[in-house]
KOLGUVEX-381492 format. One record per residue: z, x, y of N, C-alpha, C, CB in turn. Coordinates in steps of 0.2 Angstrom, whole numbers, plus 5000, padded with zeros to 4 digits. Glycine has a CB too. Layout:
% residues N
ZXYZXYZXYZXY/...
This chain:
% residues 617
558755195397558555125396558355095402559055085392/558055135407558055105413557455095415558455145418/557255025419556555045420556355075427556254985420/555755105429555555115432555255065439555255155429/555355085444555155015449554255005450555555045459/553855045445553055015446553154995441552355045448/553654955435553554905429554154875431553454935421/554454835435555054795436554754715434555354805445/555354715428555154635425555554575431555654625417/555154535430555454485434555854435432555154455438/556454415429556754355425556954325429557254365420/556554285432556854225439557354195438556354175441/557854145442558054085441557954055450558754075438/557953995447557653955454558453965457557153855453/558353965464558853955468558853885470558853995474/559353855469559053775472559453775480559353695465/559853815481560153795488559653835492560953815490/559053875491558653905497558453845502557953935495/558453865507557853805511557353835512557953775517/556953805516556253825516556153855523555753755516/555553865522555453915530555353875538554653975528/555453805538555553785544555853825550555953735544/555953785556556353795561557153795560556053745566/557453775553558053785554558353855551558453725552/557853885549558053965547557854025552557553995539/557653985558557454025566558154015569556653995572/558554075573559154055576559054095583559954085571/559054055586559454085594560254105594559554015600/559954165593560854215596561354225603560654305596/560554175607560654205614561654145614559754155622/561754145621562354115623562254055622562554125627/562654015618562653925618563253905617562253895611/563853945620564253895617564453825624565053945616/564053825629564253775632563753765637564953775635/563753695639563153685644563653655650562553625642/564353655648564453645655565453655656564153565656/565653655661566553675661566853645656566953665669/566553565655566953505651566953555644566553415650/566553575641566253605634566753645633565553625634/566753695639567353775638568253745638567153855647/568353695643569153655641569153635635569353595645/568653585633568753555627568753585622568453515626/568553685623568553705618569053765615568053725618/569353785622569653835623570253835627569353875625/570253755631570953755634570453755644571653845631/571153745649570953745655571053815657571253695659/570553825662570653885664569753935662571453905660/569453905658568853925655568253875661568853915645/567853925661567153875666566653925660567053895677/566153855661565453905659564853925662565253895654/564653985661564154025664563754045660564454065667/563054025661562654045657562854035648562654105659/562953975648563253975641563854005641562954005636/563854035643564454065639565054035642564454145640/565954045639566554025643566654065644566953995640/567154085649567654145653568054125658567254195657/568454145658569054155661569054155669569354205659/568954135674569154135683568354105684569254235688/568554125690567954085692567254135695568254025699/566654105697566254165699566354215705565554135700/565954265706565854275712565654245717565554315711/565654255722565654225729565454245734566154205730/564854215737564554225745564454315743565254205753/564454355739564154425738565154465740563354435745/565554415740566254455739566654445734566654435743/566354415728566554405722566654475717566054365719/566854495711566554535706565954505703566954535701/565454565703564854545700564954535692564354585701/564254475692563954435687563654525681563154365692/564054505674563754555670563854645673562854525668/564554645676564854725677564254715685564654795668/564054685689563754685696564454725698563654595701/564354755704564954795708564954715714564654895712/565854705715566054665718565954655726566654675718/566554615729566154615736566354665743566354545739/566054665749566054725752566854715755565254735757/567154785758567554775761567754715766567354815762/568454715765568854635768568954595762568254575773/568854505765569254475757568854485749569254385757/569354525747568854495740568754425738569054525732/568454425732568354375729568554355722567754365730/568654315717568954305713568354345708569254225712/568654345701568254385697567554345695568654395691/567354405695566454385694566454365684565854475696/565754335683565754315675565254355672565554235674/565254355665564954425661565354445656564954475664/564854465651564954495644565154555646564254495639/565054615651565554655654565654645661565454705653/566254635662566354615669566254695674567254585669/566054645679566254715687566754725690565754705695/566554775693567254785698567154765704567454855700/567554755707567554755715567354815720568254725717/567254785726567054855729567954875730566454855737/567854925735568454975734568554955743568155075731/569154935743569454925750570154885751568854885754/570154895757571054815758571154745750570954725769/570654745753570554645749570054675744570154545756/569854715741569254715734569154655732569554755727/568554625729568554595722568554625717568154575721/568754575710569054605704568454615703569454575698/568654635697567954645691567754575687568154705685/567154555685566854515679567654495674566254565673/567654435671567854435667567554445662568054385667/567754455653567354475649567454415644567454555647/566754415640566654345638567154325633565854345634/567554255633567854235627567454245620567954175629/567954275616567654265608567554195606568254305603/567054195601566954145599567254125595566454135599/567754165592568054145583568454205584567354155574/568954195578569254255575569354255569569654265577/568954205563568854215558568354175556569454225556/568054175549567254145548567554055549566854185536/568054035546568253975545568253955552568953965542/568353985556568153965565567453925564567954055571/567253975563566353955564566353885558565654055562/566353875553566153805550566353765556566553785541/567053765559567353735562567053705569567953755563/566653765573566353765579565553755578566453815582/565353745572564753735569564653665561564553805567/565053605564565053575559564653535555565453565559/563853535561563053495559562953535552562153515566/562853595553562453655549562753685543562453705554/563353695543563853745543563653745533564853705547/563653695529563253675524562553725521563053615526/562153715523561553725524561653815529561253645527/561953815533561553875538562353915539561053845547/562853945534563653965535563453995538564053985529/563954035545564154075549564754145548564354035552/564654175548565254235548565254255555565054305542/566054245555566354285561566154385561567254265561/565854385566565454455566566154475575564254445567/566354545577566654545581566654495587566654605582/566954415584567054365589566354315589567254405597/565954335587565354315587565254265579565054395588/564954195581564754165574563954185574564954075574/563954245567563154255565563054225559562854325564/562554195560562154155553561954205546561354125555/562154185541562154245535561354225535562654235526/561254175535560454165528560154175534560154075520/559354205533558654195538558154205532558654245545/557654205535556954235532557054255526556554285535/557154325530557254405524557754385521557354485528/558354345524558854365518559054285517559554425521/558754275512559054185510559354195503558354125508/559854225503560454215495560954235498560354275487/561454205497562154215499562454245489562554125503/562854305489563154305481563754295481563054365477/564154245476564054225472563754165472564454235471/563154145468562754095470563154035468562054095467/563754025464563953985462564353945467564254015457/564553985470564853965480564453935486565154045485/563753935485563353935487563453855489562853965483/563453835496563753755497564153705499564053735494/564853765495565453765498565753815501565853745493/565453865501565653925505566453945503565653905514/566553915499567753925501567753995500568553875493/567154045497567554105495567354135503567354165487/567254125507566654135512567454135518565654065512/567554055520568054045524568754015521567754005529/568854015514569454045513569954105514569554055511/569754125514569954205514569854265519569754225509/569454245525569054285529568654325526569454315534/568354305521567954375517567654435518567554355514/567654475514567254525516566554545516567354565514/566154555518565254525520564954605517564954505532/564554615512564154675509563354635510564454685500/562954705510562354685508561854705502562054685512/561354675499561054695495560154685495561354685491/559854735492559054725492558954685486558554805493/558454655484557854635478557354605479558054605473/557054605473556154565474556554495476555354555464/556254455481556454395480555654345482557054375486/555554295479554754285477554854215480554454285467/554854175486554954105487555754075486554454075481/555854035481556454015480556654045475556553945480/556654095471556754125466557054215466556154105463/557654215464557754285464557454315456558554295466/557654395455557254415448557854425445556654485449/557754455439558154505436558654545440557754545434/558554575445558954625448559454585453558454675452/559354555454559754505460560154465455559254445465/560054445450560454415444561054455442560154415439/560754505441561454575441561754605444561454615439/561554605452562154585457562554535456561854575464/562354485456562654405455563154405450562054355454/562854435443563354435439564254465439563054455436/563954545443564554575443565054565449564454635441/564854515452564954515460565654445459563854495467/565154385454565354345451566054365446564854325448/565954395441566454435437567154465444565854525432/566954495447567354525452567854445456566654565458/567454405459567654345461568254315458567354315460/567954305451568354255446568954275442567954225442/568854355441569554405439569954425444569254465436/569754435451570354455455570554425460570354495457/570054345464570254315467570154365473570754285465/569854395473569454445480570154525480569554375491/569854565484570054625485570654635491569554655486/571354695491571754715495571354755502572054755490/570954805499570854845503571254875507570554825505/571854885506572254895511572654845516572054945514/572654805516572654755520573254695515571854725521/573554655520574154625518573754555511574654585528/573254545511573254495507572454505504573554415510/572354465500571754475494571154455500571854395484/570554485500569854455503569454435498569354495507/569054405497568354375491568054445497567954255491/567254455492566754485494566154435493566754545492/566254445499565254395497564554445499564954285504/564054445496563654465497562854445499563654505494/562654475507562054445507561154475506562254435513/561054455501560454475499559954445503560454475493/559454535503558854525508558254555502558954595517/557654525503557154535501556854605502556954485503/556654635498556454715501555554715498557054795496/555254675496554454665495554154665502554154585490/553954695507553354655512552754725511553754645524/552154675514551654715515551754785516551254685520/551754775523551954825525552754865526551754805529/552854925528553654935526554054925532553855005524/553554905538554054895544554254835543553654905551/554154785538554554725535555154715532554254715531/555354775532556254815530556354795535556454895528/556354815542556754825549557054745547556154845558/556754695548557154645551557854615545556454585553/557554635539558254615535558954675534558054585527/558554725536559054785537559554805543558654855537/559054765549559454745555559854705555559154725560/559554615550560154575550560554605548560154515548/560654655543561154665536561654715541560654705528/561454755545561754815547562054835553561354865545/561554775557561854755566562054705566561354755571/561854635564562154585565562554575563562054565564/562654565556563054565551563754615552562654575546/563554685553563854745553564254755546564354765559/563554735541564054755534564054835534563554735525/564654845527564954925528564354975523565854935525/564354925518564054955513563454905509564654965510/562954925507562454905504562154915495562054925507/561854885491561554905485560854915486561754855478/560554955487559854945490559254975483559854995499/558854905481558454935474557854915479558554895465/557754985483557255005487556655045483557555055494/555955035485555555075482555655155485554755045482/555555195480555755255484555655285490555655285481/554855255491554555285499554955235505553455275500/555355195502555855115508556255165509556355035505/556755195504557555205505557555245510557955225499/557355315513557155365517556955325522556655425514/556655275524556355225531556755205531555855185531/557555165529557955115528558355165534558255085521/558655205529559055255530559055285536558955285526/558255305537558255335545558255295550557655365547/558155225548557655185554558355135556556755125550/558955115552559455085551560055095550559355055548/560155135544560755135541560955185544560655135533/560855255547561155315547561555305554560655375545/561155285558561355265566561955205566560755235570/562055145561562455105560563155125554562055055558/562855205551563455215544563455195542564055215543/562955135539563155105532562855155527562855015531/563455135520563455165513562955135511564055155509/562455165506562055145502562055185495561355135506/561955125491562155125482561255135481562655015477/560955175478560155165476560255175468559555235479/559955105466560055105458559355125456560355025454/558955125461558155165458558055235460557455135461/557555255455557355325457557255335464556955335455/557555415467557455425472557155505472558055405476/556755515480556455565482556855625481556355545488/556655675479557055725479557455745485556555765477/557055755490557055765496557755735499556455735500/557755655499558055625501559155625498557555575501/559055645492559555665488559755735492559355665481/559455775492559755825496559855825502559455885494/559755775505559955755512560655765515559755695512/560755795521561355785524561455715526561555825530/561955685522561955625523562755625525561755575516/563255645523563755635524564355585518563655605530/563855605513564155575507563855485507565155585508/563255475511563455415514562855365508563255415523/562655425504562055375502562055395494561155405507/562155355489562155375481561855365477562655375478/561555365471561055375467561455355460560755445468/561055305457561255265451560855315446560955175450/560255335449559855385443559655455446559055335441/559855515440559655575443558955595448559555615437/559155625450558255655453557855675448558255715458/557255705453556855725446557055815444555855715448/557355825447557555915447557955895441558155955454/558455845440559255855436558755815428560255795441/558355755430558255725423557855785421557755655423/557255835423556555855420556955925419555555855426/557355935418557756005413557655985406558656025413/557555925403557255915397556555945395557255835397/556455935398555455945398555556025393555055975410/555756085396555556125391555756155386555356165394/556556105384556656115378556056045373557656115376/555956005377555455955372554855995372555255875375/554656035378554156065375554156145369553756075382/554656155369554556195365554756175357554856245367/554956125357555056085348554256055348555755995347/553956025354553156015352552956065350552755995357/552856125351552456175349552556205344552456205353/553156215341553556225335553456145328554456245339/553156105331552956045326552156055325553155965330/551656065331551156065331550956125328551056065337/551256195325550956255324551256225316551256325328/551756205314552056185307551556115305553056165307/551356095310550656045306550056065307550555975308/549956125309549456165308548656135315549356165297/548956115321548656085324548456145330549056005327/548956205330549056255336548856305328550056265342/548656365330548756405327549556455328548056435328/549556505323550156555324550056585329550356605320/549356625330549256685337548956635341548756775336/548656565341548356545347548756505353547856505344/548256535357548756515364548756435367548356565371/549256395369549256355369548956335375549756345368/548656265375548356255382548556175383547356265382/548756175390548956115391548656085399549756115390/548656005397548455975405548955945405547755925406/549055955413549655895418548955835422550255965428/549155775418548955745424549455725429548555695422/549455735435549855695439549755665445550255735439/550255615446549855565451550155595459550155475450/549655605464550055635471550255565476549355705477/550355505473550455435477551155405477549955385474/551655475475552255445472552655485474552355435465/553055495476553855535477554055575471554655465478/554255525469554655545461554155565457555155485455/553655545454553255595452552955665455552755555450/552655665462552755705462553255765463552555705465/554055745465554255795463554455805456554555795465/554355765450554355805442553755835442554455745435/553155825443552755875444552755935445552655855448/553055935453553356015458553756045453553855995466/554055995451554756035447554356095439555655955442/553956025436553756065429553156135432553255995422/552856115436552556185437552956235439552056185442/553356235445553756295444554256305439553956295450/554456265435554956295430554656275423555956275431/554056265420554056265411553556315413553756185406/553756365405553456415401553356405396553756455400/552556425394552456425388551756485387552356345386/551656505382551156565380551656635383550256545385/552356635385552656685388552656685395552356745385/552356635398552256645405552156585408551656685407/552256585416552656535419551856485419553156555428/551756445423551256375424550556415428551856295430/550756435432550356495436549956535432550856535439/550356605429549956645427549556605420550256715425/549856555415549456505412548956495416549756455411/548856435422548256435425547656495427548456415429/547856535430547456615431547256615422548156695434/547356605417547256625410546856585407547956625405/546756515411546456485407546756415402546156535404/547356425403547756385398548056335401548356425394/548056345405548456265411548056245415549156275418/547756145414547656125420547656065420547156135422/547956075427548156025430547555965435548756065434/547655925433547355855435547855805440547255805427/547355815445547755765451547255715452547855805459/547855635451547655555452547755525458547955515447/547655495459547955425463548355375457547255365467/548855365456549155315452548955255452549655315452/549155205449549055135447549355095452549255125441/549755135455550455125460550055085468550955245462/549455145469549155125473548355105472549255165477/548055125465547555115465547355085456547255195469/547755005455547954995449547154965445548654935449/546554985448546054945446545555035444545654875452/545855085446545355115445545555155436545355165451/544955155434544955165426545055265425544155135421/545055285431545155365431544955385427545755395432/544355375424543655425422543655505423543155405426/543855505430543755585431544255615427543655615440/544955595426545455645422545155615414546455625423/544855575413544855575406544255645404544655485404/543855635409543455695407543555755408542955685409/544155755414544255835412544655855406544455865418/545255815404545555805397545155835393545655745395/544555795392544055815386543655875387543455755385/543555855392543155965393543655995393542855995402/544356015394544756055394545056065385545256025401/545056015383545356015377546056045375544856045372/546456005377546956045378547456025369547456025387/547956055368548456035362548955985365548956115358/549155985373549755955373549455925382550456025372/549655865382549555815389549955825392549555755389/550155825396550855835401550655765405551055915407/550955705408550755645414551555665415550455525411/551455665421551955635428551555575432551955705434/551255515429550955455428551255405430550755445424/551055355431551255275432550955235425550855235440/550855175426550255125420549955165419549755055421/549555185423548555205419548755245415547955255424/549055285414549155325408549155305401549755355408/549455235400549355215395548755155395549955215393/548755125400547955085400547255105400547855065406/547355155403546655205403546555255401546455225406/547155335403546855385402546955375393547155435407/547355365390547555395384547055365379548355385383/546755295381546455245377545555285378546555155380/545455315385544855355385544955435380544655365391/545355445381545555515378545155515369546655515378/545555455369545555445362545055435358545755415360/544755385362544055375362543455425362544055345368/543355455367542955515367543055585365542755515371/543755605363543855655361543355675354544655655360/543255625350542755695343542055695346542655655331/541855675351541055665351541255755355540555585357/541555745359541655825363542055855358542055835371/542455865352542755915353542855875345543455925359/542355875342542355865334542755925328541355875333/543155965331543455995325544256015328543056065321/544155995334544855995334545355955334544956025338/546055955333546355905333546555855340546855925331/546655805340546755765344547455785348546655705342/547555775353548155815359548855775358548055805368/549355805360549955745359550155765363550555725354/550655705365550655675373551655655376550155575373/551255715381552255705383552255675390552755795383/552655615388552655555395553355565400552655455392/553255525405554055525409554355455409553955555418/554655445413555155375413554855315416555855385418/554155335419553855275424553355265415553255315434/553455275410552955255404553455235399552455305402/554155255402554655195397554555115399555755215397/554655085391554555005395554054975396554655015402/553255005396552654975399552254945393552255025404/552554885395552054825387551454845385551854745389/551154885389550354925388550454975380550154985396/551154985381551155055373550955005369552055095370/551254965367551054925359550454885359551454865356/550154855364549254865363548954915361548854865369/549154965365548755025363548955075356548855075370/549555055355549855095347549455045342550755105345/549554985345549054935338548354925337549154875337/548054955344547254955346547055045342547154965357/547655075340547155155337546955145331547555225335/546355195332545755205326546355215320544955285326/546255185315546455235308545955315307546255185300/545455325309545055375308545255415315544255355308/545855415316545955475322546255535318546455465330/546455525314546955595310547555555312546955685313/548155605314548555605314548755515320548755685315/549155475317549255415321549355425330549955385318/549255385333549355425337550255395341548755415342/550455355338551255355337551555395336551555325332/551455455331551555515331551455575335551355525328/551155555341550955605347551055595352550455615349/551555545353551855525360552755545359551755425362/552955565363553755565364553755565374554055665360/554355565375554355545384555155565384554055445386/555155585391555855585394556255525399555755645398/556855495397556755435400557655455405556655355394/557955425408558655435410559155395404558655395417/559555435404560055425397560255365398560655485395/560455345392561055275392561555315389560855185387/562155265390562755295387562855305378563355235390/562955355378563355395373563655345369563955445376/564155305372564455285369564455195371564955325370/563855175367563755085371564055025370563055045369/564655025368565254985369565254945375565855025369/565354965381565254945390564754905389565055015397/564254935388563454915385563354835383563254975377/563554835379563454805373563954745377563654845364/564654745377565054705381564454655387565854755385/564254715392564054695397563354645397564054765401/562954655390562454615388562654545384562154665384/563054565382563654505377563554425386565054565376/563854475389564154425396563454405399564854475402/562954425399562354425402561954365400562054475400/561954355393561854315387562154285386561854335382/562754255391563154195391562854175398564154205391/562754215400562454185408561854155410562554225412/561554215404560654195405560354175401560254235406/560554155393560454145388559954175383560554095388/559754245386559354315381559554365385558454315381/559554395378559754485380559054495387559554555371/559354545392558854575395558854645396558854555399/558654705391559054765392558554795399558954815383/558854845399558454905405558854885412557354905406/559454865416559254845421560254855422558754755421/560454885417561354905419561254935425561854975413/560954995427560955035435561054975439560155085437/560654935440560754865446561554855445560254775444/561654805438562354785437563054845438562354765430/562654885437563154945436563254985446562655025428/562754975450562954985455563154945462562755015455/563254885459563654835462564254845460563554765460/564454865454565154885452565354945458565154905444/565254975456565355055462565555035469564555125463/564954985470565054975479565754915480564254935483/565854895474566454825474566854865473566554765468/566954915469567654935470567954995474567854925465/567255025476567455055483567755035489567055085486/567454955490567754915493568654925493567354845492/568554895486569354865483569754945484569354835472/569354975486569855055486569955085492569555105482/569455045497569455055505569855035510569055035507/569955045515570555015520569854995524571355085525/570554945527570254895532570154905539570454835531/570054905544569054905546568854935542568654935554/568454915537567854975532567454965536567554965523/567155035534566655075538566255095532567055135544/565555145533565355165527565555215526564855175527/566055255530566155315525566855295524566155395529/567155255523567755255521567655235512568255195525/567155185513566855185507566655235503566355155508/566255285505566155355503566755385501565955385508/567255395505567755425504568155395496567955425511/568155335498568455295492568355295486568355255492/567355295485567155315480567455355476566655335481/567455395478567855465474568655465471567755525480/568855405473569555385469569455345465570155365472/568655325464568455265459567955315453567755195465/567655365455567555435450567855465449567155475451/568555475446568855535446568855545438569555525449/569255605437569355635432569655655428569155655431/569955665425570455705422570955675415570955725430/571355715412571555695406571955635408571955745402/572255625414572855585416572655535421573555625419/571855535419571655475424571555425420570955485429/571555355420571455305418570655285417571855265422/570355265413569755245410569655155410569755285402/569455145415569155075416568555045417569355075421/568255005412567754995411567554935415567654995405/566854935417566654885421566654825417566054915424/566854745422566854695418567354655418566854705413/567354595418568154565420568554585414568354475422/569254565415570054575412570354605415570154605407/570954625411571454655412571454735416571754645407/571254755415570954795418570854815424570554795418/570354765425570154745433570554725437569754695434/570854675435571354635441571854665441571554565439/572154735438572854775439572554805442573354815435/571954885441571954925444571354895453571754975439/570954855454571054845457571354815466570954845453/572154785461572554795465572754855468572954775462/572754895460573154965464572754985468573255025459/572155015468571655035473571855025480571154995473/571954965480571854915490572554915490571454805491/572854955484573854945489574155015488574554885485/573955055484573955125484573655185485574155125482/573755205491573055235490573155325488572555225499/573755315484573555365479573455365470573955395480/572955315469572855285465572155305462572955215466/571955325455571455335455571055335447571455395459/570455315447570055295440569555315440569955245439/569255305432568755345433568255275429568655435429/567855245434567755185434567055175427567755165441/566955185420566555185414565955115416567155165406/565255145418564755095418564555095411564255095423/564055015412563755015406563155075406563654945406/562855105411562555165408563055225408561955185412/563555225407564055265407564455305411563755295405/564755345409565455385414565055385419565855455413/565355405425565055425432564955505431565655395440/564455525434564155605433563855625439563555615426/564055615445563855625453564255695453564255555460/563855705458564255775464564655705467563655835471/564855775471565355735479564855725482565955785485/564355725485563955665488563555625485563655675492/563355615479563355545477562555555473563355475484/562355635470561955655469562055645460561855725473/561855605455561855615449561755655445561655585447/562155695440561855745436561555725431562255785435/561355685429561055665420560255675418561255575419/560455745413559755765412559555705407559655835409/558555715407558455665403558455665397557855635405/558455625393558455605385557555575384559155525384/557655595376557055595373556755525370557155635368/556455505372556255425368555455435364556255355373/555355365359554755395356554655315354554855465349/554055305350553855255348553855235343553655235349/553755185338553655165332553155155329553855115330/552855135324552055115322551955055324551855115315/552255015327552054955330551854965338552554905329/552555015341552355025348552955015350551854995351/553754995346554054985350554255045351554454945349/554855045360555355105361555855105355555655105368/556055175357556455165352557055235360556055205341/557455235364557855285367558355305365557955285372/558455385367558955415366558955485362559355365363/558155485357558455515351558555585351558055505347/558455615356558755685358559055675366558255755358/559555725364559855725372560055795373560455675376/560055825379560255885382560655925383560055895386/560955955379561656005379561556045383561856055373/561856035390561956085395562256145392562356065400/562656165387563056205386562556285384563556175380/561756225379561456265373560656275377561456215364/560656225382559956215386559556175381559556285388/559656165376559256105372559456075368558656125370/558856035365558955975365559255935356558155955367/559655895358560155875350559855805346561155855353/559855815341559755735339560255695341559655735331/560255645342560855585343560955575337560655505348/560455545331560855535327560855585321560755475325/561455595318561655675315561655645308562555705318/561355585305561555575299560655575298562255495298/560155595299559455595297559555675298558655545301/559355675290559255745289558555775288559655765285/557955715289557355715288556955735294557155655285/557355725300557055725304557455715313556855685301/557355745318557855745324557655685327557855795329/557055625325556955575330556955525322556355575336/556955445327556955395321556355365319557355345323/555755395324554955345324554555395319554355345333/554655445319553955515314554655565312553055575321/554255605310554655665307554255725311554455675298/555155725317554755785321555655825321554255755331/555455895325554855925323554655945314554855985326/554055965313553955965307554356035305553155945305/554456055299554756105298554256165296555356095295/
């Protein structure tokens, strides 16, 4: 039930505490705590002078026999001089009377409530978090949401408690966050108000707040600056990052991996980058395309076995099929890669098909990058090729264009054969374009063409209780169901309570490490579902005070199904459509045990899906 990131709905709400992009969302980091010695006593006591902004402790160097300014080596042999000033102090030279070394800069804080205190124009409008001694500003440009938005104001979960600072990506459009930032918010919120913040190993409870950065720019070198504030300034431990897939590999190299922060990816990701030595450091809300597209050729072999029982294939005739696929995409390309090197059909792999004459494959530009072109040239090679069976590893056009030309011109070329049916991937669950186009078909095409679509999508849970709760509470908040969009909600959860299961200085791999007492398994593990109650606020506890404590923490898309590094195993499930065009997901899924594919529901005995009667018998 998940959507793909080139159809992401946007369900806004206006933020009303954003401000605007003036001069008071630009910050000088440089030194300001004083312009003069009166500024550093009245702030810190006697005995502080300031230098360069900054306060410190003795007095400067002197006549060139001082300790040098910023780690300068001291004065030359004979008297020293009193200590030099600097964020790292010098030494003195080496002799009878040396000078010392620099003093090193007084902290500015020692906890976030410092900073409201030492910032009390702004503090409203522009909150500070104590960062090692340092007051850094959470909101800027790229990143204007602070979560829980509800706090948003009054800060008290922020400097009550010396909170714990996380970050996160989403579309953010002006003053308005989408859908996906909402369900950060929600479960970040739920978290908040059920446990009054987390242990983490540490003597008393922290709130978590989270700073969200915008991840839309032109260009992708547009990531650096809210990935910097998020991961150097800031030095959060751990992130939810719903990066497009060609971002998260740029984030990661360009930021995250050199700083150790954890990252949660509730969107599809790069094959590549999943098998990455990461260090456990980077995880995945949704399978790759290796673990979803193992579906593919037991659906392709019930297609073929429906298609020959409706008499569209012949018994001895050899099956011909076109892949269109797009080469402008990560994840499509690698479902792609994957179905060519592992589906068989006519007895033989994708290859000697092609050499035979029976496979061909059509390479696009997707919609992704090129959403105005009507890709004419696949529709015509479709039609020249005349294949029984469509394979897309597509974006939109598939259903905008190619399938609506398909259909179109298929009897002028190919007047006695049957028209093709059409096996789609996860980037064509979801796309409002299906029910135009299912209520735009000829009656004179033969067989409907509702009937000729089926598609592989990433499973929802088995069992949608979590599900159904987690939408319940959505719909108090937002006041309509918004399905497809648990992976977001569902991996704010993981990263909250890896936190709640981490020791304090968290770091990213502790987080990492933690995870994995938040996935566990076993008959005598505890089953805790995501969501406030009772639940939450015990084990929780346990987590951040025992750290041999352990759960296996139930999203609303279901149990956790990772390796140890954060790699998802969940092959994909079967979805299909109605005679109007709605989805309908789920209606087979994939017995690892048997290699194929099961009806979900066991009580139609007419049929293994709920839209047509497939396969036929």
């Amino acid at each position: 039930m998940r959507k793909h990131f080139a159809s992401l709905a946007f369900g806004a709400i206006s933020l009303f505490f954003l401000v605007g992009s003036g001069c008071s969302l630009v910050y000088n980091l440089s030194a300001d705590q004083c312009s003069s010695n009166g500024d550093c006593v009245a702030r810190f006591g006697q005995g502080y002078t300031c230098d360069l902004g900054i306060c410190t402790t003795g007095n400067t160097g002197s006549s060139g026999k001082g300790g040098g300014s910023n780690g300068a080596t001291g004065g030359t042999i004979g008297d020293g001089g009193e200590s030099g000033s600097g964020e790292n102090g010098g030494t003195g030279d080496t002799g009878a009377n040396a000078g010392k070394g620099g003093g090193g800069a007084v902290a500015e804080c020692a906890s976030h409530k410092d900073c409201f205190t030492l910032y009390p124009d702004d503090s409203d409008e522009n909150p500070r978090a104590c960062v090692e001694g340092s007051c850094v500003p959470l909101i800027t440009p790229d990143c204007p949401a602070v979560l829980p938005l509800s706090d948003n104001g009054k800060w008290n979960l922020l400097k009550s408690t010396d909170a714990i600072i996380l970050g996160a990506y989403a579309p953010i459009n002006g003053t308005t966050i989408d859908t996906i930032g909402n369900n950060y918010d929600l479960a970040v919120t739920e978290l908040s108000d059920t446990t009054r913040g987390v242990y983490s190993g540490g003597m008393q409870r922290r709130q978590v707040v989270v700073v969200l950065c915008n991840d839309i720019y032109a260009t992708q070198d547009g990531l650096l600056a809210p990935s910097k504030h998020l991961m150097e300034d800031l030095k959060v431990p751990g992130v939810v990052g719903a990066l497009f897939i060609q971002d998260q590999a740029y984030v990661w190299e360009n930021v995250a991996r050199d700083n150790g922060v954890f990252m949660m990816m509730p969107l599809p990701s790069n094959q590549e980058l999943i098998d990455t030595q990461d260090d456990g450091l980077i995880w995945h809300m949704l399978s790759g395309a290796n673990e979803l597209s193992v579906s593919y050729q037991p659906l392709l072999d019930l297609t073929v076995s429906h298609l020959t029982a409706l008499g569209s294939l012949g018994a001895s005739e050899k099956l011909k099929v076109a892949h269109v696929k797009a080469k402008d995409d990560a994840f499509l390309q690698n479902t792609a890669s994957y179905l060519e090197a592992n589906l068989q059909f006519n007895a033989q792999s994708t290859s000697e098909n092609l050499d035979a004459g029976f496979y061909q494959p059509i390479q696009i530009t997707s919609a992704i990058s090129a959403p105005t072109d009507t890709q004419q040239a696949a529709i015509d090679s479709i039609i020249d090729f005349a294949p029984h069976i469509v394979i897309g590893t597509t974006a939109s056009e598939m259903l905008k264009f190619i399938i609506p030309g398909v259909e179109t011109g298929w009897k002028a070329k190919n007047p006695t054969q049957k028209r093709p049916f059409y096996l789609l991937g996860a980037s064509d669950y979801n796309d409002p374009a299906m029910a135009a186009m299912i209520n735009n078909d000829s009656p004179l095409s033969g067989q409907p063409l509702y009937q000729r679509i089926l598609g592989i999508n990433w499973p929802a849970a088995v069992d949608q209780s979590v599900y159904e709760d987690y939408q319940a509470r959505w719909i108090a908040a937002h006041s309509k169901r918004q399905d497809g969009y648990e992976n977001f909600y569902d991996a704010m959860y993981y990263l909250l309570y890896g936190v709640a299961a981490g020791r304090v200085p968290l770091t990213g791999a502790k987080i990492a490490a933690s995870i994995l007492r938040v996935t566990a398994s076993g008959t005598k593990i505890p089953l805790v579902d995501v969501g406030p109650g009772s639940d939450m606020t015990n084990y929780v506890t346990k987590l951040g005070t025992d750290s041999t404590t352990k759960i296996e923490l139930i999203g609303a898309l279901g149990p956790p199904n990772w390796d140890a590094y954060g790699g998802r195993n969940d092959p994909g499930s079967v979805w299909c459509v109605d005679v109007v065009g709605v989805y309908k997901p789920d209606q087979l899924r994939y017995d690892s045990g048997t290699s194929k594919l099961q009806p979900s529901d066991t009580t139609n005995t007419s049929s293994d899906i709920g839209c047509f009667t497939f396969p036929k018998k």
